[in-house]
Every structure is written in C-alpha cells, then in structure tokens.
C-alpha positions in Angstrom: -19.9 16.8 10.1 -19.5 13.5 12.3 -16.1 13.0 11.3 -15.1 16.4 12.1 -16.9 16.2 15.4 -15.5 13.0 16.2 -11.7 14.0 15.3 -12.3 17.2 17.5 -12.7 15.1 21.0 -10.5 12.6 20.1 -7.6 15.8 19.6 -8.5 16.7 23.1 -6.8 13.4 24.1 -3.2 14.5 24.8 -1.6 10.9 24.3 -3.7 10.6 21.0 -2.5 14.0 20.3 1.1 13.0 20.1 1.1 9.6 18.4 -1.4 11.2 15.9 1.9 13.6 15.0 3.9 10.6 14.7 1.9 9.0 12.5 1.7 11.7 10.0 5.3 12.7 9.9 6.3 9.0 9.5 3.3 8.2 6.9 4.0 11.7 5.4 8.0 10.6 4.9 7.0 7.6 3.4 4.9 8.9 0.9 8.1 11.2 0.1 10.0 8.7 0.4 8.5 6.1 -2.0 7.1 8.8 -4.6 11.6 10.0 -4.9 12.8 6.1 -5.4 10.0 5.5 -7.9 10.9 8.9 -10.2 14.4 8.0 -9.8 14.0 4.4 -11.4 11.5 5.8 -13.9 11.8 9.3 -15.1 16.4 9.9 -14.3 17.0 11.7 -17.8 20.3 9.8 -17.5 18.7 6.5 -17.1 17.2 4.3 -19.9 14.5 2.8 -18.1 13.1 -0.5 -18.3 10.1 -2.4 -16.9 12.5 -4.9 -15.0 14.0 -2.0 -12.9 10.2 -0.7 -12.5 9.5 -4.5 -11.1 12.8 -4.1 -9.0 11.8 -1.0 -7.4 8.2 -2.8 -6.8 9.6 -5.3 -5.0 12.1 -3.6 -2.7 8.5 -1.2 -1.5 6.1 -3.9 -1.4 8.2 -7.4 -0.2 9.2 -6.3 3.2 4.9 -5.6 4.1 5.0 -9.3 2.6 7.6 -11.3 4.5 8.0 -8.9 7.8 4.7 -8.3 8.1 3.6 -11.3 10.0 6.1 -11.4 12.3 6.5 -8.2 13.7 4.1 -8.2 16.3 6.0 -10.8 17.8 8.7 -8.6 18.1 6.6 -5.2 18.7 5.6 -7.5 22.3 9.6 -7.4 23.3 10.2 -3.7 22.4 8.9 -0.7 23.8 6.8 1.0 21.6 8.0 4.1 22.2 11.5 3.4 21.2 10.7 1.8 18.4 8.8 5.0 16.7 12.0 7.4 17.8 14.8 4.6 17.1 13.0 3.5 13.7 12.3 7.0 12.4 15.9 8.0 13.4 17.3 4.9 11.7 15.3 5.8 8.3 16.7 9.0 8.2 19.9 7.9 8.4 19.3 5.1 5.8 17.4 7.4 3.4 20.3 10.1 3.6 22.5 6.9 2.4 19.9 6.6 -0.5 20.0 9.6 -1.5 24.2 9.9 -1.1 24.0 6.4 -3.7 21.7 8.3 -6.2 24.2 11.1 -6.7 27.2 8.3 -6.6 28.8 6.2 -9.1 27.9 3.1 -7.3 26.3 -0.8 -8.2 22.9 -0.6 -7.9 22.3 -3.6 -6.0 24.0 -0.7 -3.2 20.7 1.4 -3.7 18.2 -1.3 -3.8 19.8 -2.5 -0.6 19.3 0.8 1.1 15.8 1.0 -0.2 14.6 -2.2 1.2 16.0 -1.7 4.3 14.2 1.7 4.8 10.7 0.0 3.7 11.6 -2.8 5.9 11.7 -1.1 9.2 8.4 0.7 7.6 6.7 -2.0 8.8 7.1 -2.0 12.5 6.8 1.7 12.6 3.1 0.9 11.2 2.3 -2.0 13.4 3.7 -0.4 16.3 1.0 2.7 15.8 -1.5 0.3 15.4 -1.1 -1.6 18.7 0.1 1.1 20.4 -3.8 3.1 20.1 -5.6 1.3 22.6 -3.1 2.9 25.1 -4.0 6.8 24.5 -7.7 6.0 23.5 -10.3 4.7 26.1 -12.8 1.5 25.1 -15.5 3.9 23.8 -14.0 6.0 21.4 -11.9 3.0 20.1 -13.8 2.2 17.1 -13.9 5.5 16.1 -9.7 6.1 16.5 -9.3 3.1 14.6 -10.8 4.3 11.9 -9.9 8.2 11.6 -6.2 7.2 12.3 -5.0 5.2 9.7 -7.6 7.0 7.4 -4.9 10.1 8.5 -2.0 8.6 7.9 -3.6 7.4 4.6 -3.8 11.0 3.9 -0.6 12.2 4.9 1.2 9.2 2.8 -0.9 11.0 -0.2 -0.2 14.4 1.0 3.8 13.8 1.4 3.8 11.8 -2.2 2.0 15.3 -3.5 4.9 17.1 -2.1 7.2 14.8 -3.9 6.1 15.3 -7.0 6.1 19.3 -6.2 9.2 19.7 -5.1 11.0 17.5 -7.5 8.8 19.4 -10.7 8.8 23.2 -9.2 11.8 23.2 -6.7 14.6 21.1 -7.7 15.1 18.5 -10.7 16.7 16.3 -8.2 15.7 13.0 -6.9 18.0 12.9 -4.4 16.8 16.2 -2.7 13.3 14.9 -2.9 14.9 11.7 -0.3 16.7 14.1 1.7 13.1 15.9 2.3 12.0 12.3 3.2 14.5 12.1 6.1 14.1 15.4 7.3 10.6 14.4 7.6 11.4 10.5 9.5 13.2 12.8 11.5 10.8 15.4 12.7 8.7 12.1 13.4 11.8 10.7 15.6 11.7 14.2 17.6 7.8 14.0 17.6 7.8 10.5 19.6 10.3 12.2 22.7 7.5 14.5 23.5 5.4 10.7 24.8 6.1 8.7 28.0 8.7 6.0 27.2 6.4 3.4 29.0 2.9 5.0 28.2 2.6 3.1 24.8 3.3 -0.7 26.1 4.0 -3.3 26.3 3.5 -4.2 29.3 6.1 -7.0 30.8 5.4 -10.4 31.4 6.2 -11.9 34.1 7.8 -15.3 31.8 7.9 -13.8 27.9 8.5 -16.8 25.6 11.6 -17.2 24.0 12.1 -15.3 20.3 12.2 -18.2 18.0 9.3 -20.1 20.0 7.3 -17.0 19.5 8.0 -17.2 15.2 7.0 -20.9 15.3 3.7 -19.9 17.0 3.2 -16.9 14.3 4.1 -19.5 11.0 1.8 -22.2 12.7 -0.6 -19.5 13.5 -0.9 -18.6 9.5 -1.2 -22.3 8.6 -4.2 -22.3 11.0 -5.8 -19.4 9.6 -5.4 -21.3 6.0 -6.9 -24.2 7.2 -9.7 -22.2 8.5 -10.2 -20.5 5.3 -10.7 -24.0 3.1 -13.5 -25.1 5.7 -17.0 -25.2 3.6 -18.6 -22.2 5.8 -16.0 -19.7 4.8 -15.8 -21.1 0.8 -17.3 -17.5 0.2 -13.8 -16.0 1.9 -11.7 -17.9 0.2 -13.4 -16.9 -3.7 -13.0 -13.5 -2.2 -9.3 -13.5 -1.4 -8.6 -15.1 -4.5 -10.8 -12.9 -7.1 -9.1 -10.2 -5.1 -6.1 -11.3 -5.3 -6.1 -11.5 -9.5 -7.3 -7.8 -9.7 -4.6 -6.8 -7.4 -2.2 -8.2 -10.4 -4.4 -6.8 -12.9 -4.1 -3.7 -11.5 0.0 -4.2 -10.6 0.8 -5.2 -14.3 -1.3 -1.8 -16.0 0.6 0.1 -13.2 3.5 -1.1 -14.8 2.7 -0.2 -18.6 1.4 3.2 -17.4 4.7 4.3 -16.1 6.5 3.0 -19.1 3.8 5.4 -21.4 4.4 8.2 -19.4 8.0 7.8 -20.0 8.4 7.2 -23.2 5.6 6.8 -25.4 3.1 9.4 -24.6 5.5 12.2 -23.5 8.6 13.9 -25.4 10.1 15.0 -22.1 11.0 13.0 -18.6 9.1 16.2 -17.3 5.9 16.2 -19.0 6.6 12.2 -18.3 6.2 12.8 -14.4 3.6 15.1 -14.8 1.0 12.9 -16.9 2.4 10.4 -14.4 1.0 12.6 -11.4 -2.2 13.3 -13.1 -2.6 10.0 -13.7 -2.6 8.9 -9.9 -4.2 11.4 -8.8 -7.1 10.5 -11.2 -6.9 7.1 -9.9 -6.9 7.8 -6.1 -10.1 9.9 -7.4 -11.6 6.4 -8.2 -10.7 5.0 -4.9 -12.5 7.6 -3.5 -15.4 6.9 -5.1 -15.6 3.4 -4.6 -15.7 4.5 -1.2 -18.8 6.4 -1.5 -20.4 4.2 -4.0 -19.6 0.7 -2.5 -21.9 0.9 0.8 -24.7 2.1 -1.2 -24.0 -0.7 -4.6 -23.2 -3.8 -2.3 -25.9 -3.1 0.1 -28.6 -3.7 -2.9 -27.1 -7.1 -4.0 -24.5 -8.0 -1.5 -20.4 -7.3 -1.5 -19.8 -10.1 -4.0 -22.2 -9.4 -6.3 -21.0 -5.8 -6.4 -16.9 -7.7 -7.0 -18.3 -9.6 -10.1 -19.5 -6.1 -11.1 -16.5 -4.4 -11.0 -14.2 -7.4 -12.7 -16.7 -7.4 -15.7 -16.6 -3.6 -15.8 -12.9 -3.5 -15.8 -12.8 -6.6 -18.7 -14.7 -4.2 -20.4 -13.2 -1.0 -20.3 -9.7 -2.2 -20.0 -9.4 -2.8 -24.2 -12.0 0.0 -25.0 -9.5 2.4 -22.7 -6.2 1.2 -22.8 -5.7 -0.4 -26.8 -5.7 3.6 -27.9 -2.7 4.0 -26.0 -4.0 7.8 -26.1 -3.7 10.2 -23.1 -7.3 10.9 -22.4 -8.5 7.3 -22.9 -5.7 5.9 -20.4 -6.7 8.6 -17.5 -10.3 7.0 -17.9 -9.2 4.2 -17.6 -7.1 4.9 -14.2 -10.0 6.2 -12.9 -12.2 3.0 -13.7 -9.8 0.8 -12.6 -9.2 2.8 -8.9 -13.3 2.7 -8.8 -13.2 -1.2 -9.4 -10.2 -2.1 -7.5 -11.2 -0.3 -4.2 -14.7 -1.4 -4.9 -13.7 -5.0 -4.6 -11.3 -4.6 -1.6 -14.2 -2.6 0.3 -16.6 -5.8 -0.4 -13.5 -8.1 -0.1 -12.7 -7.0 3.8 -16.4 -6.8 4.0 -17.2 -10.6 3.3 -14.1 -11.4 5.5 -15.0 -10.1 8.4 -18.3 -11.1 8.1 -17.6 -14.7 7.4 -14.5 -15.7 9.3 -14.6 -16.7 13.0 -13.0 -13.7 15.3 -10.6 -16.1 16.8 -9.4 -16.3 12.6 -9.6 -12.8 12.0 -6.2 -11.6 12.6 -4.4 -14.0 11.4 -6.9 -14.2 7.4 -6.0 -10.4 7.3 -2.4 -11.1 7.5 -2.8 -13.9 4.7 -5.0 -11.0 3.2 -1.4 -9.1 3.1 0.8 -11.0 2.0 -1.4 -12.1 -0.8 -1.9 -8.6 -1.9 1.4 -7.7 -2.0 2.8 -10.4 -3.6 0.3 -10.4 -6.4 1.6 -6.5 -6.6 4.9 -7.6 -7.3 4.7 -10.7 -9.2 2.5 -8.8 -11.8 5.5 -5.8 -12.3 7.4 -9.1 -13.4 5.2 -10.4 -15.4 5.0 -7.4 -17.3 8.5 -6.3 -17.5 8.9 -10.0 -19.7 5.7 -8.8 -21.6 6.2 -5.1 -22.3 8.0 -3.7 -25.3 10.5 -0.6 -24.3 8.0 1.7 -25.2 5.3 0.2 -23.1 2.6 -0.6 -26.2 1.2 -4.1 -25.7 -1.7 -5.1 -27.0 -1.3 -8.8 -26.0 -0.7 -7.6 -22.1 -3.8 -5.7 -22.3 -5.9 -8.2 -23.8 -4.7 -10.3 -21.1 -5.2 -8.7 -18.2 -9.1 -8.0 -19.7 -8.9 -11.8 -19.8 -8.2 -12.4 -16.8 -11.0 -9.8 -15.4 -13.3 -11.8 -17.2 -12.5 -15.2 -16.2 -12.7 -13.6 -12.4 -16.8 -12.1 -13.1 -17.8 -15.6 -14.5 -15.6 -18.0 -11.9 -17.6 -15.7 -9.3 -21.5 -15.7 -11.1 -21.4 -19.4 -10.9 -21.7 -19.1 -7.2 -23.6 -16.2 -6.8 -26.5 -18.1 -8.7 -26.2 -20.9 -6.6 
C-alpha cells in the first residue's frame, strides 16, 4: 500500500523518528486523559449526574483549542520547540496527577475543573508546536506527505489511548482516578521521548529584532479581523455558507452527544457499567461513520461538488435523526451514531475542501483558525443548550425534533444557492 510505503521512508528519517514518538505519547495521553475526566463527570456511581456538569466538562476540553488557539503561535516563535514538548508534557503530568489526587479528595469542584482546563490548555501548544516544528526533520519533497500521515497518527493514537481508557477503567480497575494517573505516566514517557532530539534542531530560529509580546497579540487579533473581512467579500460567499452550515451541524452533533451520554447513564442501562460500555460501543460506532465519510466523500462530492454532497448529509441527518433517536431504543440510537459520524465528517471533508479552494492563500491560515474557534464553540454552546433542554433521564422529544429542525433549515438555506 502507498501509505505504508510512504510511512516506511519517512521512519528512516531519524528527526521524524523522534517527534513522531512525541506525538503519539502526548496525543495518546490525551486521549487517556479526556476519555478518564469525561467517565468521571458521567458514569462516578457516587455522582448523580446531570447534563450541566456534562456541558462543564465540555467546556473545560474544548475552550482552551477556542481562545488559546490563535495565539499560540505567537508564542511557539519565542520558545524553543523543543522545550516546549518536554516542559509541557512534564507540566501535564504533574497537573493530571493533581486531577486525579482531587477525584479521590473531598474537595470544591471548581478545584477539579480548574486542574482540567489547565491540562487541556497547555494541550494546545504541545499540538501547534508538532505542527510547526515538521518542516524541521522533513525535507520540501516529502512534506505533503508528513503532513498528512502525522496528524492522521496522532489522530490514531488519541483514539488508541481513549480505547485504553475505557479498558483499563472496565477490565483493570473501577477507578477513574487510576485511569488519569495512566494519562500522566503516558505525558511523561512523551516528556522523556522529546530529550532523545536536539534542543535547537526543532526551531525557531532567532531573529535578529523579535517584536515585542503584546505587539505580536495585536497583530494575531487584527490578523483574525482580516481574515473575516476576507471571508464576507462576494468571491468567497460560498466559504462563508460553508463555515456557517458547518458550524450548526457541529451543534447538532454537540447537543445529541450530550443526550447520548445522559441515555447511557441512566435511561437505557441499569448499571454505571453497562452505562460506559454502550457508551464505548457507541463511539466506536460513530468514529466507524467518520471513517466512512472518509472513503465515501471523495467519490460523492467529486459527482456533484463538496456542497452539494453538505446539503446531502444535513437532509439525511433531518431525516434519520427522529426516525433513529424518538425510540430512545439501543439499536436505533447506535444507527443513528453512525449516520450522524458519516454526515458530520462528510460535511467537514467538503467544508475544508471548499475552503481551501476558495480562499486566497495569503487568508488561509488565519480562515482555518476562525474555522476553530467556530467549531469548538458551537461544541460547547450546544452541551448548554441541552443541559437547559434535557430531562434527568435524557428523553427529549422536543430536543430531537429540534436539532432535525435545524438539519433541515441548513439543506434548504444551502439548495437555494446551489440552484443558482
């Protein structure tokens, strides 16, 4: 196979090598990481859970990507890279053993969701850092194909370390707090895997004048103003439909997240056990529609075009959404995961599609992190939206209806410009 070919010279590379290992350790911890907060919040026997702590727990993972986000870069050009994998690995390991010392303490909770966003907080420049550090251990021609086997790793090991989560906290120990303690030991394998590079082989270089800090933020905030601007212009009206359909089915999807961890706790399981189990098969069926978006996508856009393939997937999920979900039966609501992975992935695919194909590469950068911080706010603002709509047992019909509503509204605001 290409991609194995392709992985197999790249691994010769022995600066890849290395920050390949960092990136799977620190991606693999995370996916520990966030799988042991969100059983904690959800599935403690000792806690009654609702949907606002579900939204709490949302936000403390998803808002630092959101606010952080833009801005790290500017702040990834003053640090080594380097020293920022092995000092922000080490520092998670130390703030996720504090996480998991609170979960086993008789302590406010605002104490835990402090620790939590901190962790996911410095998540961020661990990320960004791996992505501009690449060009440093890859040469020009075998860029494009690093950039894409890379994160599609990490990607993997995230999946792969929220697998072992589940595992460990189902076959090994009932403990959530072991399951974080796993999480550190992994940040800190990935703190001990960035010694073994060069501290100066991953950038930056220096400067001969760097700008000063807060100069460098204004130019960043002015920077995503810019890109906005860019966006509204008539050529790239297409972009901007894009964003915003995609936008709406990331809350769709946020808000049915929300009542499907409510069912598995409570309504459709007489056990926090079998809870986090149906819970796990229920991801697991929808990361099996995200992978088949990604096979089907290229072939259904390339017929019709990527936003005539989005309006298909928003009138598919208005459709199925009520058939599926209004049982509020196992069998139906695993379908249903697995529809809406398929359409949600299917629109993202033809949403970074249309992007990049519409918006000027001067833009591009700067849309993407717009891109971002839309989708993750959308994320969270749906888990509150829902946690004022959902009952305690997570049956609503008039959540449902409206999210199929809202599906809908996206497929026709969309066909009115396809036709044109």
């Amino acid at each position: 196979m290409a991609v194995v070919r392709d992985l197999r010279v790249l691994l010769r590379l022995k600066g890849f090598r290395r920050l390949l290992a960092v990136r799977l350790l620190s991606q693999g911890a995370d996916g520990v990481y966030q799988v042991a907060l969100a059983t904690y919040v959800v599935f403690s026997p000792e806690k009654q859970t609702s949907a606002g702590a579900i939204a709490s727990a949302m936000a403390v993972l998803l808002l630092p990507y959101s606010l952080v986000g833009p801005f790290a870069g500017v702040l990834l050009d003053r640090w080594r890279r380097r020293q920022v994998f092995l000092h922000g690995n080490l520092l998670r390991a130390v703030l996720a053993s504090v996480t998991a010392a609170l979960m086993v303490s008789d302590v406010p909770v605002w104490l835990f969701y402090v620790s939590a966003l901190c962790v996911t907080a410095v998540n961020r420049f661990v990320l960004a850092g791996l992505s501009a550090a690449l060009p440093r251990v890859v040469d020009t021609e075998r860029l494009v194909i690093a950039n894409s086997l890379s994160p599609t790793a990490g990607t993997l090991a995230a999946t792969a370390g929220g697998g072992l989560a589940f595992l460990v906290r189902l076959l090994v120990s009932d403990s959530d707090a072991a399951v974080v303690l796993l999480g550190a030991l992994l940040y800190l394998c990935g703190a001990l895997a960035a010694l073994r590079i060069a501290v100066d082989l991953l950038g930056p270089d220096r400067p001969l004048v760097r700008p000063r800090l807060a100069s460098s933020l204004a130019d960043t905030a002015r920077g995503l103003a810019a890109g906005v601007r860019h966006l509204a212009e008539p050529a790239r009206r297409e972009a901007a439909r894009s964003l915003v359909a995609m936008t709406l089915m990331r809350f769709c999807y946020g808000a049915l997240l929300v009542m499907l961890l409510m069912l598995c706790r409570y309504a459709l399981s007489s056990s926090t056990r079998d809870g986090l189990t149906l819970l796990g098969l229920a991801l697991g069926v929808s990361g099996a529609g995200f992978f088949a978006a990604a096979v089907i996508t290229p072939w259904a856009a390339g017929r019709r075009g990527p936003g005539h393939w989005i309006i298909v997937c928003a009138a598919a999920a208005a459709v199925l959404v009520p058939v599926l979900g209004l049982p509020f039966a196992t069998a139906p609501l695993l379908a249903a995961a697995f529809v809406l992975g398929l359409a949600t992935q299917g629109a993202k695919i033809s949403t970074d599609t249309i992007v990049q194909s519409s918006v000027d590469d001067a833009f591009r950068g700067r849309i993407f992190s717009v891109y971002d911080v839309l989708f993750n706010v959308a994320f969270v603002g749906a888990a509150g939206v829902a946690a004022l709509m959902l009952p305690p047992d997570g049956r609503s019909v008039p959540l449902i209806v409206t999210i199929a509503l809202i599906y809908g509204a996206i497929a026709v605001f969309l066909m009115r410009f396809e036709r044109k």
